[in-house]
LUMKE-700024 format. One record per residue (C-alpha): x, y, z; residue in three letters; residue number from 1. Coordinates in pm, 1 decimal. Layout:
BEGIN
u/v/w/voti/kese
X/Y/Z/ALA/NUM;
...
***
This chain:
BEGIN
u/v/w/voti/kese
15933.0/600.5/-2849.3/UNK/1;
16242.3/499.6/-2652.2/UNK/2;
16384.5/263.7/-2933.8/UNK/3;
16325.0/562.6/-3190.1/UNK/4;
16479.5/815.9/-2953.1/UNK/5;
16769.6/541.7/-2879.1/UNK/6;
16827.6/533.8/-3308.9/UNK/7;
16806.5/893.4/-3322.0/UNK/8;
17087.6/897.4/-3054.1/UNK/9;
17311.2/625.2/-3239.2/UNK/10;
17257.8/827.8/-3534.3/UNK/11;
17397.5/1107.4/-3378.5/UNK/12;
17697.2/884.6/-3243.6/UNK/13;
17768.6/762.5/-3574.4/UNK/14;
17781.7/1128.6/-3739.1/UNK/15;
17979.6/1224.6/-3476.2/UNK/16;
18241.2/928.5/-3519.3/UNK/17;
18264.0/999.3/-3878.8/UNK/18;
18283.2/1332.7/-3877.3/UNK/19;
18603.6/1321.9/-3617.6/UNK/20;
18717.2/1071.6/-3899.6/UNK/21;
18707.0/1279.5/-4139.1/UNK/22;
18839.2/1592.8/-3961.6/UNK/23;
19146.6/1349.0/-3848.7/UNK/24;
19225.6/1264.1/-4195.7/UNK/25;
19204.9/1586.6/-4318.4/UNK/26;
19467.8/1707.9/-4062.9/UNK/27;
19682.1/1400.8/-4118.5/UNK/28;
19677.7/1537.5/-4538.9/UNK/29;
19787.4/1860.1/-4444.8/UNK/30;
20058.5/1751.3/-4226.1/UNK/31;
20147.7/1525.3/-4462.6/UNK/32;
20159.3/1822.0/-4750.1/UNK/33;
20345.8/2013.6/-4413.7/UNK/34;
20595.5/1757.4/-4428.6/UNK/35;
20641.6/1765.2/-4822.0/UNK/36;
20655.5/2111.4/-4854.8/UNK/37;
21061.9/2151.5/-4847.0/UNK/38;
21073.6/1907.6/-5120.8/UNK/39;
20847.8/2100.8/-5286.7/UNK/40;
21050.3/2424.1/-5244.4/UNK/41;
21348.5/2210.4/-5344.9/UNK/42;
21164.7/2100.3/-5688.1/UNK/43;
21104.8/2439.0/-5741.7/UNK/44;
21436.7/2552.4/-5689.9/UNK/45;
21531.3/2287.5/-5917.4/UNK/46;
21298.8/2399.2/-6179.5/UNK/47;
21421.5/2758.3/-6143.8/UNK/48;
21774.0/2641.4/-6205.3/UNK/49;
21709.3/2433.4/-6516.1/UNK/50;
21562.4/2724.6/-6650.6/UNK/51;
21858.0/2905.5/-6616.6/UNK/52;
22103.0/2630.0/-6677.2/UNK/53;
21931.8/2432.0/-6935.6/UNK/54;
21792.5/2703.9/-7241.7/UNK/55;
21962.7/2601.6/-7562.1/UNK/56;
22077.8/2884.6/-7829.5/UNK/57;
21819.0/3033.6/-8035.5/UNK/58;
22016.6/2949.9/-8377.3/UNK/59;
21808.8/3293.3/-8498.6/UNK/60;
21993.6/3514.4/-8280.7/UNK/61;
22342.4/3282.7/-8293.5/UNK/62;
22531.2/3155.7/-8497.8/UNK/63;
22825.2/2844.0/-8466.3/UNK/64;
23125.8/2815.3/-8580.7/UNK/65;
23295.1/2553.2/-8374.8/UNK/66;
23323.0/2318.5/-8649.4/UNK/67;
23549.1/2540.4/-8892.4/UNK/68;
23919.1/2588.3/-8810.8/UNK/69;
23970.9/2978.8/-8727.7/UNK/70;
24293.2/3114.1/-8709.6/UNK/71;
24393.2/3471.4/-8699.4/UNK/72;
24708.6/3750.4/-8622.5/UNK/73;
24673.3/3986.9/-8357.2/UNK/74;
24852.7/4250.9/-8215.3/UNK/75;
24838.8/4337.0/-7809.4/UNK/76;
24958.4/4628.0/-7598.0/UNK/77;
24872.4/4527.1/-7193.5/UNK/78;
24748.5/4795.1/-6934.9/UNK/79;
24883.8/4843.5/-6583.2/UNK/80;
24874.8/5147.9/-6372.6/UNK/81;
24847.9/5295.7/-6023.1/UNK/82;
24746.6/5624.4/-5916.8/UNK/83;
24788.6/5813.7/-5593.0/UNK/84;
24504.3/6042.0/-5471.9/UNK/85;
24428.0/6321.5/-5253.5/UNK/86;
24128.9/6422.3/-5216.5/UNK/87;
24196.1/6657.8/-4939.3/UNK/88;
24461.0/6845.8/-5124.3/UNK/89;
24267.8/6756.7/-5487.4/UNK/90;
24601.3/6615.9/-5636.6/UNK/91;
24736.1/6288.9/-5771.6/UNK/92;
24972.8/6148.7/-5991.5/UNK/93;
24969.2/5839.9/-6199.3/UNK/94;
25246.4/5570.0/-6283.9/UNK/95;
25269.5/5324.4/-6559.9/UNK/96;
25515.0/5148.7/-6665.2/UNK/97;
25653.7/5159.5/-7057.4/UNK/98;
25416.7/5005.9/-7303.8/UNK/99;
25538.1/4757.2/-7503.6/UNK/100;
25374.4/4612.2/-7876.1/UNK/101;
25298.3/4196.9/-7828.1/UNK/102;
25233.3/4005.4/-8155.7/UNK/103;
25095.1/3669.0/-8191.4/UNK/104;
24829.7/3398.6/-8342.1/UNK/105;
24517.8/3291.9/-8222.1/UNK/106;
24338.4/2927.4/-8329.3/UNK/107;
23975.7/2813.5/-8211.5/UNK/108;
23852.0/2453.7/-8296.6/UNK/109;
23523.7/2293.6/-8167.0/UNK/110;
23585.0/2345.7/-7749.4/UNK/111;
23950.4/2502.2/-7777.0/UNK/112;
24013.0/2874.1/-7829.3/UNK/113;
24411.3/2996.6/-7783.7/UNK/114;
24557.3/3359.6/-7825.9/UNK/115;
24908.1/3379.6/-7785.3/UNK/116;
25114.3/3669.2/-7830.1/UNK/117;
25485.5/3764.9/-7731.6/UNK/118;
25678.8/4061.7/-7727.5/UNK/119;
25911.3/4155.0/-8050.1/UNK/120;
26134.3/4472.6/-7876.2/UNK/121;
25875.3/4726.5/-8017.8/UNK/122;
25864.6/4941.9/-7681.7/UNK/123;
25818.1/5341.0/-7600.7/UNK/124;
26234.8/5511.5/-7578.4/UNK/125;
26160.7/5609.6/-7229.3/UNK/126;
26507.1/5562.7/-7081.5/UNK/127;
26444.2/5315.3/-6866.0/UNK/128;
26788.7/5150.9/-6696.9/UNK/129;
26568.8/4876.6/-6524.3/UNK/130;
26264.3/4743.4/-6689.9/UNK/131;
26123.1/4386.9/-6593.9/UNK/132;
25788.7/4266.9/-6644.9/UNK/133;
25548.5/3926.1/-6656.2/UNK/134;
25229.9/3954.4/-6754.6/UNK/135;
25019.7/3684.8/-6830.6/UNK/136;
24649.6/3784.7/-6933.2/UNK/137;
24414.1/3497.6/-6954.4/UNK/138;
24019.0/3384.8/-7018.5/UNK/139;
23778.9/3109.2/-7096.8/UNK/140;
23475.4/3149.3/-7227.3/UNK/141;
23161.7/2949.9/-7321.0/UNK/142;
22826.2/2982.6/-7410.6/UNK/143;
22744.8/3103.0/-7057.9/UNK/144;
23056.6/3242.5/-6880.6/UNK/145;
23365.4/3340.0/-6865.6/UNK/146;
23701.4/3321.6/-6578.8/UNK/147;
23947.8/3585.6/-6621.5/UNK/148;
24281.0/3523.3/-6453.7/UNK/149;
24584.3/3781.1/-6422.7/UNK/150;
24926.6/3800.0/-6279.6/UNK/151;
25158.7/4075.3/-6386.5/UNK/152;
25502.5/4170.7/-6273.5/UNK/153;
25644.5/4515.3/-6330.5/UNK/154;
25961.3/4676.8/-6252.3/UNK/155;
26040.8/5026.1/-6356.5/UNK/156;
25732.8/5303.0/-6382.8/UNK/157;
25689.7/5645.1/-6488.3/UNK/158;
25457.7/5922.0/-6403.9/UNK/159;
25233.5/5912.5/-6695.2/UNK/160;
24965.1/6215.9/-6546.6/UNK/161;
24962.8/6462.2/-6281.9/UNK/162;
24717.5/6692.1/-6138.9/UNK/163;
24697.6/6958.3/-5886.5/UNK/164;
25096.3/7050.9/-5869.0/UNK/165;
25276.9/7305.3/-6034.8/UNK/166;
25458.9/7249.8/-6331.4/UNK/167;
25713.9/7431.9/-6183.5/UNK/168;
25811.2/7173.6/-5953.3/UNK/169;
25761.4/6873.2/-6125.3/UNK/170;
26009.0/6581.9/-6087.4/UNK/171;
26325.5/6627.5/-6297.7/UNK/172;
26286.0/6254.9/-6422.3/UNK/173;
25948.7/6085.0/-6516.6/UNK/174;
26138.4/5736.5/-6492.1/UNK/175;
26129.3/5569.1/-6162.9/UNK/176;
26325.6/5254.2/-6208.1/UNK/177;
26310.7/5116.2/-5810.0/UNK/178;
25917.0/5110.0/-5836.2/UNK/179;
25792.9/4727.1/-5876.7/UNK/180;
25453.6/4564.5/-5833.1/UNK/181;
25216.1/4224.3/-5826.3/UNK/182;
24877.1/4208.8/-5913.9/UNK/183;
24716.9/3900.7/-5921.1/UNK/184;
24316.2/3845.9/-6024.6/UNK/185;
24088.4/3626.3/-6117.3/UNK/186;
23708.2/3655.2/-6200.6/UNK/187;
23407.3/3445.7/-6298.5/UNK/188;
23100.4/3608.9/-6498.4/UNK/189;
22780.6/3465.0/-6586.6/UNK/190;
22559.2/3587.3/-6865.5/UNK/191;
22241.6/3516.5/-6790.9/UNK/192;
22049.0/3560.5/-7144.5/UNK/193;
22343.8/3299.9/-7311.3/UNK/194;
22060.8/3136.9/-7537.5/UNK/195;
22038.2/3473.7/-7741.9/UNK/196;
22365.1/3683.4/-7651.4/UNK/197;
22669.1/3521.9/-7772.6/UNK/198;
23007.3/3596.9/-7538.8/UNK/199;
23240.3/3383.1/-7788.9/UNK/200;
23168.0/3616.1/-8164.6/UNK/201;
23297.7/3923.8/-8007.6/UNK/202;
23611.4/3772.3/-7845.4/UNK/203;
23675.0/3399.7/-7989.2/UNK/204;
23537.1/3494.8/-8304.4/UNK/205;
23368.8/3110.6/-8338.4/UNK/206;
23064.5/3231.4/-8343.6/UNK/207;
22831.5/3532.4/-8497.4/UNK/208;
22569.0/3762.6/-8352.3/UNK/209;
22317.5/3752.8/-8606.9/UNK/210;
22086.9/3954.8/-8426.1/UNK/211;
22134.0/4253.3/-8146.0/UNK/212;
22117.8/4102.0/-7788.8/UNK/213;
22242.1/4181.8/-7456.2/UNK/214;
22245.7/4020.0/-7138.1/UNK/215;
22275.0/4107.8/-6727.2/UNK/216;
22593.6/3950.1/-6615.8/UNK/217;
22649.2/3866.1/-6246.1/UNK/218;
22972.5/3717.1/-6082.7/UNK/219;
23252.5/3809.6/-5825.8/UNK/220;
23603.8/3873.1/-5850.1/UNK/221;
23948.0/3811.2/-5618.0/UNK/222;
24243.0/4070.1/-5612.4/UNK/223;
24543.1/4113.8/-5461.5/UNK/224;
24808.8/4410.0/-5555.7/UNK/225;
25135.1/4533.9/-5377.2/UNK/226;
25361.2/4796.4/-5469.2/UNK/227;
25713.6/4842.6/-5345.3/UNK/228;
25964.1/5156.3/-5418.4/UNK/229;
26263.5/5219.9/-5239.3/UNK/230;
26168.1/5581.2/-5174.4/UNK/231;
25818.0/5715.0/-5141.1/UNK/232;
25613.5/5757.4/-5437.6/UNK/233;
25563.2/6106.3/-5414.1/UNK/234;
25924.6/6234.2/-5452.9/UNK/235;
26062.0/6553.3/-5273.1/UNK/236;
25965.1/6800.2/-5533.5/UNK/237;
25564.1/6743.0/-5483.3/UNK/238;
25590.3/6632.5/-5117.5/UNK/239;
25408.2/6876.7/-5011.5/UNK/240;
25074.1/6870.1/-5243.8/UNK/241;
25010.6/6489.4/-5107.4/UNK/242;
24946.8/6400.5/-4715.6/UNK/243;
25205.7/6210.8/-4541.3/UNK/244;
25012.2/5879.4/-4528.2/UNK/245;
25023.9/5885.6/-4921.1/UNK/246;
25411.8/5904.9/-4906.0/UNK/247;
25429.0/5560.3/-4935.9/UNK/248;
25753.3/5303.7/-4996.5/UNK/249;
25500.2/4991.3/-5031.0/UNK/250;
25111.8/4920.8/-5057.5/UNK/251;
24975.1/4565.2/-4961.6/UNK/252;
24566.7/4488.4/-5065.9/UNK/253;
24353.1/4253.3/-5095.2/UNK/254;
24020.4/4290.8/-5226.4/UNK/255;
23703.6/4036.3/-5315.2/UNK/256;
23397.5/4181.9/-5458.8/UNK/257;
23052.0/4100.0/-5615.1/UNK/258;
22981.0/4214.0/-5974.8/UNK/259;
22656.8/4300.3/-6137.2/UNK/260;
22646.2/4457.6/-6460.6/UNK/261;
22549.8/4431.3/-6847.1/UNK/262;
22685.6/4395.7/-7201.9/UNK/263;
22506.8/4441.0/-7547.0/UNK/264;
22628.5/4356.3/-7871.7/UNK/265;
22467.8/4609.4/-8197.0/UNK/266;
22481.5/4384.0/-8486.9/UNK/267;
22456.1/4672.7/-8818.5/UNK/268;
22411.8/4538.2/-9164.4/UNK/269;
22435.7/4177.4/-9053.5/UNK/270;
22811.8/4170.2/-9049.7/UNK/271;
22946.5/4495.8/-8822.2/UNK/272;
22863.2/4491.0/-8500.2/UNK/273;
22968.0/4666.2/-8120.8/UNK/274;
22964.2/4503.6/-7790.5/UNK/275;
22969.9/4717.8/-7461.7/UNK/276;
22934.4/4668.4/-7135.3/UNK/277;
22976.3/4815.5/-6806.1/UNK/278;
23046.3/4647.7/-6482.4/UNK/279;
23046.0/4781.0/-6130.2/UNK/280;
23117.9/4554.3/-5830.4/UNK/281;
23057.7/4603.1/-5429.8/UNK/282;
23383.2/4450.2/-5199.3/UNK/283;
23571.9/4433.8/-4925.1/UNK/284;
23928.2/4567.6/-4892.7/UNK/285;
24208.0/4514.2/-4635.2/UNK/286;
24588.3/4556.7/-4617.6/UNK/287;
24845.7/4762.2/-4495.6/UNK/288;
25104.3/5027.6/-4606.6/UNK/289;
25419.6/5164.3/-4534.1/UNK/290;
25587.8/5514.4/-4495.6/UNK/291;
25802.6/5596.1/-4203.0/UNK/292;
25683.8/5247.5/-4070.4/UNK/293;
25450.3/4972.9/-4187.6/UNK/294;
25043.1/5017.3/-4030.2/UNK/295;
24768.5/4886.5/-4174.2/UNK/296;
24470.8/5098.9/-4329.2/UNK/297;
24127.7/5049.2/-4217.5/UNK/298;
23919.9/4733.4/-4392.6/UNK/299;
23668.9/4939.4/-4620.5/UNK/300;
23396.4/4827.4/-4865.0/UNK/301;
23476.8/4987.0/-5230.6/UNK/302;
23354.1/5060.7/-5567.2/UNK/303;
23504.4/4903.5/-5842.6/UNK/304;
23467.0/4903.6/-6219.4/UNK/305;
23513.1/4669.1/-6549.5/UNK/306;
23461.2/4657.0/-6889.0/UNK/307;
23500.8/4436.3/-7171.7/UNK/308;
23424.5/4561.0/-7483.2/UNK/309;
23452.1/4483.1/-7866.7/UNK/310;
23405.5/4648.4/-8218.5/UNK/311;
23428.2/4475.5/-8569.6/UNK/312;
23348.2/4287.3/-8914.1/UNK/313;
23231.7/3909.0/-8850.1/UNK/314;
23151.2/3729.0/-9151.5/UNK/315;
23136.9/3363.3/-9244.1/UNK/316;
23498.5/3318.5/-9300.0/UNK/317;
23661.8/3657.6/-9270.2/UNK/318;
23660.9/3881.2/-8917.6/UNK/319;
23840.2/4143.1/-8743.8/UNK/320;
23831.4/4377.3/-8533.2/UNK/321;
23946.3/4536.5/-8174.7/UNK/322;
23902.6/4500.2/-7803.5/UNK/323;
23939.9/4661.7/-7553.0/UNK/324;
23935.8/4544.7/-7152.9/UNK/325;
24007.2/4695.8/-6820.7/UNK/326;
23931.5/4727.6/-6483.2/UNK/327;
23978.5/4912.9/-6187.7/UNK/328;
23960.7/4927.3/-5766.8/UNK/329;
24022.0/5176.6/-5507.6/UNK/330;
24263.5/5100.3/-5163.2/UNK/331;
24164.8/5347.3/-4928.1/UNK/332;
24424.0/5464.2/-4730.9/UNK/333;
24252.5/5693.9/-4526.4/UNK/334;
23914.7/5875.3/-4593.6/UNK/335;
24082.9/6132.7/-4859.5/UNK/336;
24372.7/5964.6/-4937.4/UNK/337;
24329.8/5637.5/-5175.4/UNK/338;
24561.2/5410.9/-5434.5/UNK/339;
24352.6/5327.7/-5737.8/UNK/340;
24517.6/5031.9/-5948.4/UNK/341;
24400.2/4906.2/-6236.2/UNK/342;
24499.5/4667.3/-6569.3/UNK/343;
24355.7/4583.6/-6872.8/UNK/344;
24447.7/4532.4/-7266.5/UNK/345;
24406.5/4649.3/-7558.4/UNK/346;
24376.5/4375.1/-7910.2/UNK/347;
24385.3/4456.4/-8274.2/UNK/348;
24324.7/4093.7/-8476.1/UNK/349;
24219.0/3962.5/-8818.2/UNK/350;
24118.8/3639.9/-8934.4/UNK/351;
23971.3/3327.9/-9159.3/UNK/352;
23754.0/3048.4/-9062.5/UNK/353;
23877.7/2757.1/-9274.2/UNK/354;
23555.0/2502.7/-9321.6/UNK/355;
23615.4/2152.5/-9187.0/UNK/356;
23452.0/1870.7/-9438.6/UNK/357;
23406.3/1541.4/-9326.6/UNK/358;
23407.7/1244.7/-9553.1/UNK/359;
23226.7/951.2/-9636.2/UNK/360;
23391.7/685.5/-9609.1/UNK/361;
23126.4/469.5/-9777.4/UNK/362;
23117.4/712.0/-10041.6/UNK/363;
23277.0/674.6/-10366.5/UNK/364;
23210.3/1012.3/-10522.8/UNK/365;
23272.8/1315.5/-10351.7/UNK/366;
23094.2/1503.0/-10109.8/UNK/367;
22873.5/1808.0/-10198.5/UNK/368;
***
């Protein structure tokens, strides 16, 4: 009876034993699975991003070009404005400076696109003694994205729009030759649905939308725009419509901002098509500004706004159409009082894709 009660107890032991075996080896798998988790998470991540990264181009939805020679003529008129707002006194008046007709070529070739266009004299008769300007308006694009980049220089504006003053007391000249300004951009913008919506056939032209598509875009931009006059803005005629802090003699900002938006191409009877989009971004601003004496404004988040947008004929060899870009963002002053600058373009163009044949050289006869 002992010896069966002494088994019975061993028994027990050895259940015991095993079952604090198992239980440790089951705690040493899950800490082990603990311990892999962030690479896990990381694979995941991974996998997330090749899916993003990695989708090729549905050849239903997109056709390529790259291999053909396109060339084509275009004709460009740039965009560049400021406006000066009061909200308290609901007035504001707008300057631009005097547009000016650019003509040029454009060529695309496997990987390299190039538009350039220079001005020929064609220009408004606005009287202008003193009229500089640089403006440089660039952008890459691929399959996925695009980078905008910007500088322009301007000397000599006029007041192109007014609102809330009298016509009675208008300015006796439009022209204000001492006004000069810098803006300087750049933005990136990703399109996230690249393997069906095409970027390059509404503004390379080296490939076709075969199919309507759009995609969300997502990105963030960098800005920086000053404005310098030798005597305020708002001239002595309209002083009083606009609050003192607007009476300004210079304007530094500096903005960066995130962008989230969407573009859409409508392809009609295969060959016509418009592209639209709309994008707003969220930033930060901060600068100063001058009147009596330089003070800087209070750093503010803002609202800004772009588009990029595109109507025309693409065809197999022939193409042409128009585009239109701009954008713009707000420098708040004070709460009511605000500088909204903005720049853009405006392109007519026509072209022809000239097919590239390769040859055989092991072939005697000619190539089909």
């Amino acid at each position: 009876m002992k010896v069966k009660n002494s088994h019975q107890k061993y028994r027990t032991y050895a259940y015991r034993l095993l079952g604090l075996v198992f239980l440790l080896t089951s705690l040493s798998e899950q800490a082990e699975a603990q311990i892999l988790q962030p690479d896990s998470l990381m694979q995941k991540v991974e996998e997330l991003g090749s899916a993003i990264l990695d989708k090729e181009q549905d050849t239903s939805y997109i056709k390529n070009f790259s291999q053909d020679l396109t060339l084509k003529l275009i004709g460009v008129n740039k965009i560049n404005y400021f406006t000066v707002k009061d909200r308290e006194q609901n007035s504001s008046i707008r300057y631009r400076p005097d547009r000016r007709l650019n003509l040029g070529i454009g060529v695309a070739y496997k990987w390299f696109a190039l538009d350039l266009a220079f001005n020929v004299g064609i220009a408004e008769n606005t009287g202008f003694l003193n009229s500089n300007l640089l403006d440089f308006q660039g952008t890459i694009f691929n399959n996925k994205q695009y980078i905008s980049a910007v500088y322009q220089y301007y000397y000599g504006y006029q007041h192109s729009d007014m609102s809330g003053v009298s016509s009675r007391v208008f300015p006796a000249s439009k022209v204000r030759d001492d006004i000069r300004s810098v803006f300087v951009g750049l933005d990136y913008t990703f399109a996230f649905n690249y393997d069906k919506f095409s970027l390059k056939a509404p503004f390379i032209q080296n490939e076709m939308q075969k199919k309507s598509a759009g995609s969300v875009l997502a990105g963030f931009s960098f800005y920086m725009f000053n404005m310098v006059s030798d005597s305020s803005v708002i001239s002595n005629e309209i002083a009083s419509n606009f609050n003192k802090n607007l009476h300004l003699t210079d304007v530094n900002s500096t903005s960066m901002a995130v962008n989230i938006g969407y573009m859409y191409t409508l392809v009609w009877k295969e060959h016509f098509f418009v592209t639209l989009s709309l994008i707003p971004s969220l930033g930060l601003n901060m600068g100063d500004y001058k009147t009596d004496f330089r003070q800087p404004y209070p750093t503010h988040l803002f609202l800004g706004l772009s588009t990029i947008n595109s109507i025309g004929y693409n065809a197999d060899k022939l193409f042409g159409g128009i585009q239109f870009a701009t954008d713009s963002y707000d420098t708040r002053i004070e709460k009511k009082q605000k500088v909204v600058s903005g720049h853009g373009k405006i392109k007519l163009y026509f072209g022809y894709r000239f097919k590239y044949k390769k040859t055989n050289k092991n072939s005697k006869g000619n190539s089909r």
